[in-house]
mmJSON file of the N, C-alpha and C atoms, coordinates in Angstrom:
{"data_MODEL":{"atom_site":{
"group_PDB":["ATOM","ATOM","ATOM","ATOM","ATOM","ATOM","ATOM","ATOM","ATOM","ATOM","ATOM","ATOM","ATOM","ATOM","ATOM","ATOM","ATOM","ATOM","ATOM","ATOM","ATOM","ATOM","ATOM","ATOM","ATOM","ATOM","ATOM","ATOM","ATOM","ATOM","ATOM","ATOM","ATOM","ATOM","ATOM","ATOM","ATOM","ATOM","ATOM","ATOM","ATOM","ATOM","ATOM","ATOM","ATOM","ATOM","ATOM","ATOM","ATOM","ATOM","ATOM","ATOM","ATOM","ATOM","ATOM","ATOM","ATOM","ATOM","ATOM","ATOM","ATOM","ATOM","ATOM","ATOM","ATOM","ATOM","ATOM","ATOM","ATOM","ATOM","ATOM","ATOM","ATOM","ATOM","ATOM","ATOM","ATOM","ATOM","ATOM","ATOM","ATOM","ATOM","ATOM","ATOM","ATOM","ATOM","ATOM","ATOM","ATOM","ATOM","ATOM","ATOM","ATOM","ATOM","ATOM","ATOM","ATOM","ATOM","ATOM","ATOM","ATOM","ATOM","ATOM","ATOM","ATOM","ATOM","ATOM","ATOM","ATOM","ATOM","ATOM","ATOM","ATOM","ATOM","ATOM","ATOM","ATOM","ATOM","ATOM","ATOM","ATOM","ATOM","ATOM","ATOM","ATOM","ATOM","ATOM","ATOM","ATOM","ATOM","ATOM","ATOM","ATOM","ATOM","ATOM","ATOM","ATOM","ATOM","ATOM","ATOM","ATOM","ATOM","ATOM","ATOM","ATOM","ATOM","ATOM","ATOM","ATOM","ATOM","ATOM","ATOM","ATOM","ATOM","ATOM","ATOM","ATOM","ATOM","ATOM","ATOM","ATOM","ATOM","ATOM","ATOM","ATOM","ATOM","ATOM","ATOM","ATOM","ATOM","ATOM","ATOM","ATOM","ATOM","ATOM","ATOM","ATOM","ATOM","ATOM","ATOM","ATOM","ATOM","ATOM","ATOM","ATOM","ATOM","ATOM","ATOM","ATOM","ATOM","ATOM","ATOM","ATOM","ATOM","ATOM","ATOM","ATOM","ATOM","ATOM","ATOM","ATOM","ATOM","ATOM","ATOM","ATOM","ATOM","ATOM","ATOM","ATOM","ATOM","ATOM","ATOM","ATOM"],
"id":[1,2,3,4,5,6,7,8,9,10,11,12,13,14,15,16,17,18,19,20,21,22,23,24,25,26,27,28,29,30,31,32,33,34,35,36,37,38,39,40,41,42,43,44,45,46,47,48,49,50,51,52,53,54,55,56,57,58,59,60,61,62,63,64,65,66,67,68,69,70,71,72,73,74,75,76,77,78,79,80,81,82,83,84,85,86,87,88,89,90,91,92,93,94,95,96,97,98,99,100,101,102,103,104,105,106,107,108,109,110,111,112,113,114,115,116,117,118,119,120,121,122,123,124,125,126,127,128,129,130,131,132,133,134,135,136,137,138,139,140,141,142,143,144,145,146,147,148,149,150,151,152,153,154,155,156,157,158,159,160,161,162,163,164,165,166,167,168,169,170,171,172,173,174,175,176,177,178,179,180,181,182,183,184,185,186,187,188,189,190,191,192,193,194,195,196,197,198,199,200,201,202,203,204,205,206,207,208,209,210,211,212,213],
"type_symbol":["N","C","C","N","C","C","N","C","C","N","C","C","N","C","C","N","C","C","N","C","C","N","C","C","N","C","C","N","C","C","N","C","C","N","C","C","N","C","C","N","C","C","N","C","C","N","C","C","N","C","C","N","C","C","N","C","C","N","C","C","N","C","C","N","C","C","N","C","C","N","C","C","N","C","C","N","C","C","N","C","C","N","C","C","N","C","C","N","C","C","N","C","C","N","C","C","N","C","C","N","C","C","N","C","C","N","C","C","N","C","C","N","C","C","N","C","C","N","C","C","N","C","C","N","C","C","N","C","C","N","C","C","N","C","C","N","C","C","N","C","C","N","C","C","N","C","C","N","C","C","N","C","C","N","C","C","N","C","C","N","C","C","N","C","C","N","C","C","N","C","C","N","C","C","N","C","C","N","C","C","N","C","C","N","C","C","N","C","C","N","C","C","N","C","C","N","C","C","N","C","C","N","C","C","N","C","C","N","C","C","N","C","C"],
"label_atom_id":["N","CA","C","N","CA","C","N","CA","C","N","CA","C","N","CA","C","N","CA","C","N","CA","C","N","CA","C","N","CA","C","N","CA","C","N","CA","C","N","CA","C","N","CA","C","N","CA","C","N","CA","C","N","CA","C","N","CA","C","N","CA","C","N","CA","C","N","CA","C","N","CA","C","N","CA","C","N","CA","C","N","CA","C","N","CA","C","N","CA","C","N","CA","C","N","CA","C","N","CA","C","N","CA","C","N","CA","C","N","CA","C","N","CA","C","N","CA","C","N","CA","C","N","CA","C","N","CA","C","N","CA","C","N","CA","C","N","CA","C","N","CA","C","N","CA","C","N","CA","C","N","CA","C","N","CA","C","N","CA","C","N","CA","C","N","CA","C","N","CA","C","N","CA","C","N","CA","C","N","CA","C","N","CA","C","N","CA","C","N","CA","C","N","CA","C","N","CA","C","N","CA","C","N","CA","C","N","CA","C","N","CA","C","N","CA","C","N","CA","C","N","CA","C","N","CA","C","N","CA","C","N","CA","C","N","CA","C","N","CA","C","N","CA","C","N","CA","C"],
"label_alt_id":[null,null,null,null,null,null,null,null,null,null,null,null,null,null,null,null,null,null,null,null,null,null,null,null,null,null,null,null,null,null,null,null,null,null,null,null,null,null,null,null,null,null,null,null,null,null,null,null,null,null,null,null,null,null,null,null,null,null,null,null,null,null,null,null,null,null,null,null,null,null,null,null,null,null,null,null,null,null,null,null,null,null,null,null,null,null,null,null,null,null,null,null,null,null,null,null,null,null,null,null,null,null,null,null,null,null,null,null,null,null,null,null,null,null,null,null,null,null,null,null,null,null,null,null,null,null,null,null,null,null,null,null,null,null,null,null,null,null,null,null,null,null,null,null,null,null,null,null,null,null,null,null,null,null,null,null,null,null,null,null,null,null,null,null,null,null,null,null,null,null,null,null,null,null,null,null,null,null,null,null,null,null,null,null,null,null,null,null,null,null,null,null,null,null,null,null,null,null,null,null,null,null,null,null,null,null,null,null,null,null,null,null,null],
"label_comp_id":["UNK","UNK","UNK","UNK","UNK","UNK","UNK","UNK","UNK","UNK","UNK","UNK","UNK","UNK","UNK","UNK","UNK","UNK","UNK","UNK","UNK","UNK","UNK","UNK","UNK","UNK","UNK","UNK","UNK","UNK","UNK","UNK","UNK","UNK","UNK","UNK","UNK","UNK","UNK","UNK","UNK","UNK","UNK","UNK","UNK","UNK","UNK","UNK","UNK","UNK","UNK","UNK","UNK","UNK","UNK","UNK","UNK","UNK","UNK","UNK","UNK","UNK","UNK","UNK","UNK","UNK","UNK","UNK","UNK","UNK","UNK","UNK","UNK","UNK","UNK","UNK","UNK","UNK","UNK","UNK","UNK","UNK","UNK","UNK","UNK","UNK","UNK","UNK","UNK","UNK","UNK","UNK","UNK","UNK","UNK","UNK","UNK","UNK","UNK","UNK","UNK","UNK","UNK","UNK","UNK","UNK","UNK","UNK","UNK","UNK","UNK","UNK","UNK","UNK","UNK","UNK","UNK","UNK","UNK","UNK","UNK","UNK","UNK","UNK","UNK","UNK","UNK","UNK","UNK","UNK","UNK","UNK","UNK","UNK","UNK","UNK","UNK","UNK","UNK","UNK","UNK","UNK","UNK","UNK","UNK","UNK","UNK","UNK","UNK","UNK","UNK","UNK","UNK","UNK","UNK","UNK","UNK","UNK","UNK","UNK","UNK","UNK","UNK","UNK","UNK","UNK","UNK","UNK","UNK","UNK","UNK","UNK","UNK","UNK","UNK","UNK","UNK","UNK","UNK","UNK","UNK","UNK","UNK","UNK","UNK","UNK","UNK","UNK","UNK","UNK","UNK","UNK","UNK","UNK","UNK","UNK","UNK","UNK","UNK","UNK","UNK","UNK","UNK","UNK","UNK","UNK","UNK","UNK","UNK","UNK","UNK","UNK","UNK"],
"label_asym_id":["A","A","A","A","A","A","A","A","A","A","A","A","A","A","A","A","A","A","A","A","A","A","A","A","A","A","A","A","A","A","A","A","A","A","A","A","A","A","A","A","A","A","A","A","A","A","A","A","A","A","A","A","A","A","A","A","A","A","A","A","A","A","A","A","A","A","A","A","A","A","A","A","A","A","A","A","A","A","A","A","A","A","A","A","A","A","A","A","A","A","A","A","A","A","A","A","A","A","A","A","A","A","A","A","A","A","A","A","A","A","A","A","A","A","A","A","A","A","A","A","A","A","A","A","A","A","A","A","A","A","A","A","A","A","A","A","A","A","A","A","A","A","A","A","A","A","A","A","A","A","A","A","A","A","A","A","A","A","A","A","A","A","A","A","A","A","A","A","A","A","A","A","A","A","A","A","A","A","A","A","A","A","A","A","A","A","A","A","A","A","A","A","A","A","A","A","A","A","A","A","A","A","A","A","A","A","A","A","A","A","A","A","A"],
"label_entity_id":["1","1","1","1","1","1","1","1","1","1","1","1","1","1","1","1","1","1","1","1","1","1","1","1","1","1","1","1","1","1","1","1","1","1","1","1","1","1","1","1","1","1","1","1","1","1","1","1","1","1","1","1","1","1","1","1","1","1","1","1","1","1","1","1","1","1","1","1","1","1","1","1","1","1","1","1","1","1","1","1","1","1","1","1","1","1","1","1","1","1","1","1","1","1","1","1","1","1","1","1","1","1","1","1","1","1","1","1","1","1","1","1","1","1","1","1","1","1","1","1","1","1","1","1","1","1","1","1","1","1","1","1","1","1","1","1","1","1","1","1","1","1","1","1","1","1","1","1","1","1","1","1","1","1","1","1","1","1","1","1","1","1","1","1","1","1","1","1","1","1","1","1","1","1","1","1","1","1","1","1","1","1","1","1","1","1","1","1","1","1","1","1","1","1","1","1","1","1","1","1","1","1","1","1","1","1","1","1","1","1","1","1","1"],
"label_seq_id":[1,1,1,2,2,2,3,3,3,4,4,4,5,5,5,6,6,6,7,7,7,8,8,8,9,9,9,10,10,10,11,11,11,12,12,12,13,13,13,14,14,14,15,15,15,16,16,16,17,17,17,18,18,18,19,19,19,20,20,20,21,21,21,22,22,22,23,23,23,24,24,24,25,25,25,26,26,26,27,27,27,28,28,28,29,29,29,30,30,30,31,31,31,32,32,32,33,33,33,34,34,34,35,35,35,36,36,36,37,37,37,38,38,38,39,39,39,40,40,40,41,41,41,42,42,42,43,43,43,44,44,44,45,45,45,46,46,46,47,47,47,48,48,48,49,49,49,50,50,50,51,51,51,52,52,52,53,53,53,54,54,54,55,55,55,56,56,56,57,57,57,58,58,58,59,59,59,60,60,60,61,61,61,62,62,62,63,63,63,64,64,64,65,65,65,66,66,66,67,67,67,68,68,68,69,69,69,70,70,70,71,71,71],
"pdbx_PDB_ins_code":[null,null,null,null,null,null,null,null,null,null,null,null,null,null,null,null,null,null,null,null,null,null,null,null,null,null,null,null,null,null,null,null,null,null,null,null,null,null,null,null,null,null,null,null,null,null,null,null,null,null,null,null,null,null,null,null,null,null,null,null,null,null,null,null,null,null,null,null,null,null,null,null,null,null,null,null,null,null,null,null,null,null,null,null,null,null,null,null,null,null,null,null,null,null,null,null,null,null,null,null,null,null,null,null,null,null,null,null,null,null,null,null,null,null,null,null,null,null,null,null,null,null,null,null,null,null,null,null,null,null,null,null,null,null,null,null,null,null,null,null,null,null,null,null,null,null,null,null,null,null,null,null,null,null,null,null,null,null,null,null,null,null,null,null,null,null,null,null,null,null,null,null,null,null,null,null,null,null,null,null,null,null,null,null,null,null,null,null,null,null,null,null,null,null,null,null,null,null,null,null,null,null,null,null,null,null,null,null,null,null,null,null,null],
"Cartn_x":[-17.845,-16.547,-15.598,-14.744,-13.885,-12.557,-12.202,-11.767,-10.309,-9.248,-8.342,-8.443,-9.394,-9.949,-10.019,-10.795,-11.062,-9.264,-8.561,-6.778,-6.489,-6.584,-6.058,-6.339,-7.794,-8.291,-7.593,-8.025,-7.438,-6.18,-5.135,-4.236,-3.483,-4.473,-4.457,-4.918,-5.635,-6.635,-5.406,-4.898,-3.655,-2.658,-2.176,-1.175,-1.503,-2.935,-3.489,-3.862,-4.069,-3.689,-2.634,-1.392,-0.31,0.45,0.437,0.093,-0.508,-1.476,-2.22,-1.673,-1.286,-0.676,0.68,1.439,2.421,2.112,0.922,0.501,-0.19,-0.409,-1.429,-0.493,0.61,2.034,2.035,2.102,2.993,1.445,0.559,-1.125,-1.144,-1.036,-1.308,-0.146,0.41,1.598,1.789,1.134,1.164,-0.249,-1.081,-2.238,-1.691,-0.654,-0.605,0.73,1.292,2.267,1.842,-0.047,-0.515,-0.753,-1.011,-1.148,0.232,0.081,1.234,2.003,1.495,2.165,2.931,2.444,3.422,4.215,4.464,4.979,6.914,6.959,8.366,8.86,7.736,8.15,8.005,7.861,7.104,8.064,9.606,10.408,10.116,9.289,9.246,7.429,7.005,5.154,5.8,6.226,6.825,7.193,8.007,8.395,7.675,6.466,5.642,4.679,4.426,3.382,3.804,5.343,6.237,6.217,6.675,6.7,5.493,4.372,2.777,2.805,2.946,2.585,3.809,5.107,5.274,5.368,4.675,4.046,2.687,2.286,0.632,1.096,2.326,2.228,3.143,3.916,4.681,3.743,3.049,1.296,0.764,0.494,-0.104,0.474,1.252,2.596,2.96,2.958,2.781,1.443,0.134,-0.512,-0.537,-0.339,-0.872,0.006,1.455,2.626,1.75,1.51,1.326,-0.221,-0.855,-1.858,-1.854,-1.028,-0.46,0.358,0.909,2.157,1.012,0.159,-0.55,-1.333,-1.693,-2.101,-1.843],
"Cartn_y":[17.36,17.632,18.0,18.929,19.371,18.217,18.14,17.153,17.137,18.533,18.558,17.96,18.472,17.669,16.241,15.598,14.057,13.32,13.989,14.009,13.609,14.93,15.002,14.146,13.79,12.534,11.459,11.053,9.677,9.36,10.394,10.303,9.967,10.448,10.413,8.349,8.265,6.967,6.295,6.272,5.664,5.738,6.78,6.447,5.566,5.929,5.242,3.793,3.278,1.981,1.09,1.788,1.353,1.16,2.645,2.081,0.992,1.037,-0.438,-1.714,-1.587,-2.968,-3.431,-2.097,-2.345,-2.636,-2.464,-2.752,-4.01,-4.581,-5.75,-7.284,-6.593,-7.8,-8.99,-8.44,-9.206,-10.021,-9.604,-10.277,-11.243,-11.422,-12.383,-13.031,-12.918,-13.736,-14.662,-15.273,-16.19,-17.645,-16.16,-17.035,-17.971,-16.996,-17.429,-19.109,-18.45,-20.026,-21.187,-21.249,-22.332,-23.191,-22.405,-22.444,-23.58,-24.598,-25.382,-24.762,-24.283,-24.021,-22.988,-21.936,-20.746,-20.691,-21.885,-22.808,-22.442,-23.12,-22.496,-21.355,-20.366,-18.977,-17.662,-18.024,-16.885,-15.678,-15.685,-14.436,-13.914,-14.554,-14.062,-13.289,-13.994,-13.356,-11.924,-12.467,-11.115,-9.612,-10.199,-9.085,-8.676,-9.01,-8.699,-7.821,-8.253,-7.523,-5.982,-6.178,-5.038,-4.033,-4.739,-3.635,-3.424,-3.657,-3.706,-2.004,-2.26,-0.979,-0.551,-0.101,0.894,1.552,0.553,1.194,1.894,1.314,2.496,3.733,4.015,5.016,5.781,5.64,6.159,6.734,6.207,6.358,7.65,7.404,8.369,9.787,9.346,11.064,11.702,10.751,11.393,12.27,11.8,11.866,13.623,13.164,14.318,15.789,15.174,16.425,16.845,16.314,16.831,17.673,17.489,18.047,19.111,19.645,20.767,21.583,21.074,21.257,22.239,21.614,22.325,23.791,23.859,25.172,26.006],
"Cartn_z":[-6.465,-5.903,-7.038,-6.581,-7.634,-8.236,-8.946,-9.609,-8.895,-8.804,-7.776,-6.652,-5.604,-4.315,-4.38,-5.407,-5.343,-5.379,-6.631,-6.707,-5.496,-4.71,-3.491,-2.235,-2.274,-1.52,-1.887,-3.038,-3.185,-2.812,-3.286,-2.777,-1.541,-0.157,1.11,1.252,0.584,1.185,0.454,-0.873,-1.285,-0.405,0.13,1.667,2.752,3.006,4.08,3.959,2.656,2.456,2.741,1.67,1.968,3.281,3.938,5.947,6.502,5.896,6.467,6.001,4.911,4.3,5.444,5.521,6.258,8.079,8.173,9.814,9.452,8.599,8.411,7.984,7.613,7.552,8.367,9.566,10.888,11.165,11.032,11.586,10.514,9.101,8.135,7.807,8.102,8.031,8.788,10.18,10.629,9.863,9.346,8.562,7.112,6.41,5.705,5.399,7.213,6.905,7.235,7.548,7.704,6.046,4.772,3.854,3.317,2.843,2.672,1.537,0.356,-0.68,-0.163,0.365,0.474,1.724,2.581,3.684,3.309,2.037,1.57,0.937,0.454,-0.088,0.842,2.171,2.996,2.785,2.329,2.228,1.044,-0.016,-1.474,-0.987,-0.461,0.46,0.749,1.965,2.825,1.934,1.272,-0.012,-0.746,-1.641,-2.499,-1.613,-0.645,0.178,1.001,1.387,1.718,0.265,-1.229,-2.372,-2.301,-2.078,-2.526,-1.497,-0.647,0.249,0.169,-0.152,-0.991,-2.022,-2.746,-4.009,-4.292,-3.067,-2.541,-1.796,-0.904,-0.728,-1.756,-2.794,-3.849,-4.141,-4.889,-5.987,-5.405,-3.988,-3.07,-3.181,-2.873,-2.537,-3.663,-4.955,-6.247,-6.58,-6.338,-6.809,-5.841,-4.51,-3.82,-4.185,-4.548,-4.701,-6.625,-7.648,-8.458,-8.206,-7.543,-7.561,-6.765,-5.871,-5.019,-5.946,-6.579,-8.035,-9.087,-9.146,-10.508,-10.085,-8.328,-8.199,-8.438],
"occupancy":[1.0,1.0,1.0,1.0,1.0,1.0,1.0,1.0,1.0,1.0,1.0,1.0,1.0,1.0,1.0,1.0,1.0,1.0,1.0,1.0,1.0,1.0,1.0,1.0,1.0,1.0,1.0,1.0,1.0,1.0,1.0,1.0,1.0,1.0,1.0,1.0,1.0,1.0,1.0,1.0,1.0,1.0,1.0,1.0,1.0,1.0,1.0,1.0,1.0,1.0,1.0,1.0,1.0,1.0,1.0,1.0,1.0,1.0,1.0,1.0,1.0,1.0,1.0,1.0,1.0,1.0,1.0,1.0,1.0,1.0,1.0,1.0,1.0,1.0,1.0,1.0,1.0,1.0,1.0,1.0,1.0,1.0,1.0,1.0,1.0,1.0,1.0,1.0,1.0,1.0,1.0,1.0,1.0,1.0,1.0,1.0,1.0,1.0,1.0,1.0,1.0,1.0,1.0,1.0,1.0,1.0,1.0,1.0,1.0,1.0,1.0,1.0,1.0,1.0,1.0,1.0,1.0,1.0,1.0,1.0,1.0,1.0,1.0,1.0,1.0,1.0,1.0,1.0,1.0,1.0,1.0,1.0,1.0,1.0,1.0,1.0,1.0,1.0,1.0,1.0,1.0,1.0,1.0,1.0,1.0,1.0,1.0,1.0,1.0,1.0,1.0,1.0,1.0,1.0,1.0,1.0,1.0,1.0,1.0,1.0,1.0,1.0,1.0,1.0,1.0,1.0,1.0,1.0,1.0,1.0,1.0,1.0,1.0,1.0,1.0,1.0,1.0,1.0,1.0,1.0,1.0,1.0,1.0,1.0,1.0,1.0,1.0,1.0,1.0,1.0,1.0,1.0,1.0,1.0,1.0,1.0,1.0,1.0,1.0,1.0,1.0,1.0,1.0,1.0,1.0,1.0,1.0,1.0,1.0,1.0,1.0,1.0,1.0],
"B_iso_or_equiv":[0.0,0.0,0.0,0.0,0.0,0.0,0.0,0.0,0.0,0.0,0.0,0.0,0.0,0.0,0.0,0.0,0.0,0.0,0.0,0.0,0.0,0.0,0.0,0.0,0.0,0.0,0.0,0.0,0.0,0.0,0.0,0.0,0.0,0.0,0.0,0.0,0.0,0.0,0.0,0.0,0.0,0.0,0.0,0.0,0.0,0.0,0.0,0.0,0.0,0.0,0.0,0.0,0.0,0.0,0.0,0.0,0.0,0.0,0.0,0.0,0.0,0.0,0.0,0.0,0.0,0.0,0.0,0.0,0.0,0.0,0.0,0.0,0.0,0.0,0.0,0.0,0.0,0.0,0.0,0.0,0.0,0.0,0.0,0.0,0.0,0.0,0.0,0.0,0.0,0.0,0.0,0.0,0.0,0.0,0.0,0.0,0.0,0.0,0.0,0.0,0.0,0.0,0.0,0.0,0.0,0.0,0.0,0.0,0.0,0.0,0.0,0.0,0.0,0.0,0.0,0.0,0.0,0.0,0.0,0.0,0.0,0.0,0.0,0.0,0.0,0.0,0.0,0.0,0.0,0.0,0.0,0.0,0.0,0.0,0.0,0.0,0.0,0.0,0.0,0.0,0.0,0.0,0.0,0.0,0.0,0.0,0.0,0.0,0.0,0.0,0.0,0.0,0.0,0.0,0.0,0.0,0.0,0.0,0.0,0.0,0.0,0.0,0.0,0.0,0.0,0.0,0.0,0.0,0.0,0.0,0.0,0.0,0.0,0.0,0.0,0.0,0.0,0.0,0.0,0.0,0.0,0.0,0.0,0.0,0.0,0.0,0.0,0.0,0.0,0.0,0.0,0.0,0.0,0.0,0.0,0.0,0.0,0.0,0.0,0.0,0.0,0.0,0.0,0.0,0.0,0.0,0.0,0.0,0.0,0.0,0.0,0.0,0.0],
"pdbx_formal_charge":[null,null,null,null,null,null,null,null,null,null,null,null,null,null,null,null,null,null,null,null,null,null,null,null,null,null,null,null,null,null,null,null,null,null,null,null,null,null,null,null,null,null,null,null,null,null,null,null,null,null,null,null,null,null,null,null,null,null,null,null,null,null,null,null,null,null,null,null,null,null,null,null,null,null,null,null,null,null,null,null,null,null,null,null,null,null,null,null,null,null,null,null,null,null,null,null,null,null,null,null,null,null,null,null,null,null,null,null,null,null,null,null,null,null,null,null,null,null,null,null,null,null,null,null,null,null,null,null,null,null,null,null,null,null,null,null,null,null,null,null,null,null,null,null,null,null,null,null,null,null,null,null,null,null,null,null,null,null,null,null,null,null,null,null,null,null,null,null,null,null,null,null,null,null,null,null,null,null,null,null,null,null,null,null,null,null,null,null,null,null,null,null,null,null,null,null,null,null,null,null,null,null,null,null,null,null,null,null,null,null,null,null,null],
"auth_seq_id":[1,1,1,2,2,2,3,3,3,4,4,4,5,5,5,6,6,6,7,7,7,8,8,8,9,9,9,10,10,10,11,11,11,12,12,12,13,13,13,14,14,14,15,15,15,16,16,16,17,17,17,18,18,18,19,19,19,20,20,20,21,21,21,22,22,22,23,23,23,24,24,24,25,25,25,26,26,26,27,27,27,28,28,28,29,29,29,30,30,30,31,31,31,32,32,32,33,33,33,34,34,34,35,35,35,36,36,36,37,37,37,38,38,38,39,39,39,40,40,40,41,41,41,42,42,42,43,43,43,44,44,44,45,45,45,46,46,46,47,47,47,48,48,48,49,49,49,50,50,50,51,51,51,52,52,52,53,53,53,54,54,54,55,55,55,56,56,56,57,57,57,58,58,58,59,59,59,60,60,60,61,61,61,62,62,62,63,63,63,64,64,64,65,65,65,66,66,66,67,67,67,68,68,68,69,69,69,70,70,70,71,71,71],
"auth_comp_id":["UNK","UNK","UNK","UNK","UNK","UNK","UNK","UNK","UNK","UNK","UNK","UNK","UNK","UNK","UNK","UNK","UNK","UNK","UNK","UNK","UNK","UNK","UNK","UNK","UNK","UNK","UNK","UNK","UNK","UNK","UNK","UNK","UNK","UNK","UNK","UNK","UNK","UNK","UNK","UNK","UNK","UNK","UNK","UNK","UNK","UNK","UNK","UNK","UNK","UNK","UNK","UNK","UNK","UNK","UNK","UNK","UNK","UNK","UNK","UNK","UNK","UNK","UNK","UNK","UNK","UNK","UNK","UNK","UNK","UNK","UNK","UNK","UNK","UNK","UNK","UNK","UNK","UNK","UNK","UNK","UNK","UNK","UNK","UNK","UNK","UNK","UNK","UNK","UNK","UNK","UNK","UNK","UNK","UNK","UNK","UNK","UNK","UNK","UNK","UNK","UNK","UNK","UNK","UNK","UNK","UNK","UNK","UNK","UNK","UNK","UNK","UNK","UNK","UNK","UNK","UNK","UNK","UNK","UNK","UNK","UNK","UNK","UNK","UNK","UNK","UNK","UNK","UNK","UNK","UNK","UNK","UNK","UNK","UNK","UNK","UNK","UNK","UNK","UNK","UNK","UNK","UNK","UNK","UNK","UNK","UNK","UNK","UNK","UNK","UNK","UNK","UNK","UNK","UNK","UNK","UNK","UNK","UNK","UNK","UNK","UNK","UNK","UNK","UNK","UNK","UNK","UNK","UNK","UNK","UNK","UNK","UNK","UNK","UNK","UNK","UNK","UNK","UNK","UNK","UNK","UNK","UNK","UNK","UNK","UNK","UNK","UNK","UNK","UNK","UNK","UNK","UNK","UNK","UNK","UNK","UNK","UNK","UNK","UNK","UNK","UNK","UNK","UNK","UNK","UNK","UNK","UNK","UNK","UNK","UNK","UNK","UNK","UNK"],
"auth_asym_id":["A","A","A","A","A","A","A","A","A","A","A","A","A","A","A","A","A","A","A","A","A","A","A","A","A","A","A","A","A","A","A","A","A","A","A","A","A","A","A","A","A","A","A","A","A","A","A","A","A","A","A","A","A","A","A","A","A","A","A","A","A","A","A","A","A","A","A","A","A","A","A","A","A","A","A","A","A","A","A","A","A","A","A","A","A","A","A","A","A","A","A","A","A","A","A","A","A","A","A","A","A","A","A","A","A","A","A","A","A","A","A","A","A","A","A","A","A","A","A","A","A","A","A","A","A","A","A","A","A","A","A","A","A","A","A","A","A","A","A","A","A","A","A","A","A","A","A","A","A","A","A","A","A","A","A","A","A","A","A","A","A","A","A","A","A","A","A","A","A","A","A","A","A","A","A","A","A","A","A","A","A","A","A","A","A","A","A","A","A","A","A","A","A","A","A","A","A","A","A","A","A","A","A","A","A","A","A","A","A","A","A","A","A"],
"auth_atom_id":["N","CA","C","N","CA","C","N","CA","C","N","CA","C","N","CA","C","N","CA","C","N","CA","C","N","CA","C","N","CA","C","N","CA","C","N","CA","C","N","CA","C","N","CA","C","N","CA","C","N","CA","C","N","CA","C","N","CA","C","N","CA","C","N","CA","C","N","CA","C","N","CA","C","N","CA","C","N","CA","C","N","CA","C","N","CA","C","N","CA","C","N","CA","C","N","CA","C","N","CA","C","N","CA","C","N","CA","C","N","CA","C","N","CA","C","N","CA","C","N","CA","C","N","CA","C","N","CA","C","N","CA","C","N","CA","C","N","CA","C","N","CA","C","N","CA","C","N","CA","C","N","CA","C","N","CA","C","N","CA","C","N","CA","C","N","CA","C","N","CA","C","N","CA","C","N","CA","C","N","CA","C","N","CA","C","N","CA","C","N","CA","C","N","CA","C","N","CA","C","N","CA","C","N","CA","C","N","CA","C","N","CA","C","N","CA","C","N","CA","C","N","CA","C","N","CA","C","N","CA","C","N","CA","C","N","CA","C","N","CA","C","N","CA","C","N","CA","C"],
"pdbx_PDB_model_num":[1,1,1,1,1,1,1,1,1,1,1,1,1,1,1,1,1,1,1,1,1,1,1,1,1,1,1,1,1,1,1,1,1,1,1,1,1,1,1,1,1,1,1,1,1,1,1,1,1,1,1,1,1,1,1,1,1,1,1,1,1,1,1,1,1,1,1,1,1,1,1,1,1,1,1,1,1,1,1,1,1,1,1,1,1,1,1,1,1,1,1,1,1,1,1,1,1,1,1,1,1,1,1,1,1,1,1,1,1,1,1,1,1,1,1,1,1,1,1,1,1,1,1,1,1,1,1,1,1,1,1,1,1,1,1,1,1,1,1,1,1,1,1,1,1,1,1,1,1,1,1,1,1,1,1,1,1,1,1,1,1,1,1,1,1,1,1,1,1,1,1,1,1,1,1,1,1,1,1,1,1,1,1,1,1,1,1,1,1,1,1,1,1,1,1,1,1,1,1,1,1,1,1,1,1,1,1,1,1,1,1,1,1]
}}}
């Protein structure tokens, strides 16, 4: 596979992660307030996991705009 193309994939599955992170929130988040320790930080959880997936799709949309960029 051409080395652009793979760019350009990954890029997509890097969006499509970060989507998922953000659909996968509201489902683990009831798992995780059984967990006692993180019982009192669930807004600091909540947040790390919200920057987490948009920092997968940043990554993504970068990766995909420079590699459209270089044609």
């Amino acid at each position: 596979m051409d080395k652009k193309k793979f760019r350009f994939y990954y890029g997509i599955v890097l969006i499509a992660v970060g989507l998922g992170v953000f659909y996968r929130i509201p489902q683990v988040m009831p798992q995780i307030e059984t967990i006692e320790f993180f019982r009192q930080k669930l807004v600091l959880v909540k947040l790390c996991f919200y920057i987490l997936g948009v920092f997968l799709i940043l990554a993504g949309g970068i990766r995909i705009y420079r590699t459209r960029k270089d044609n």
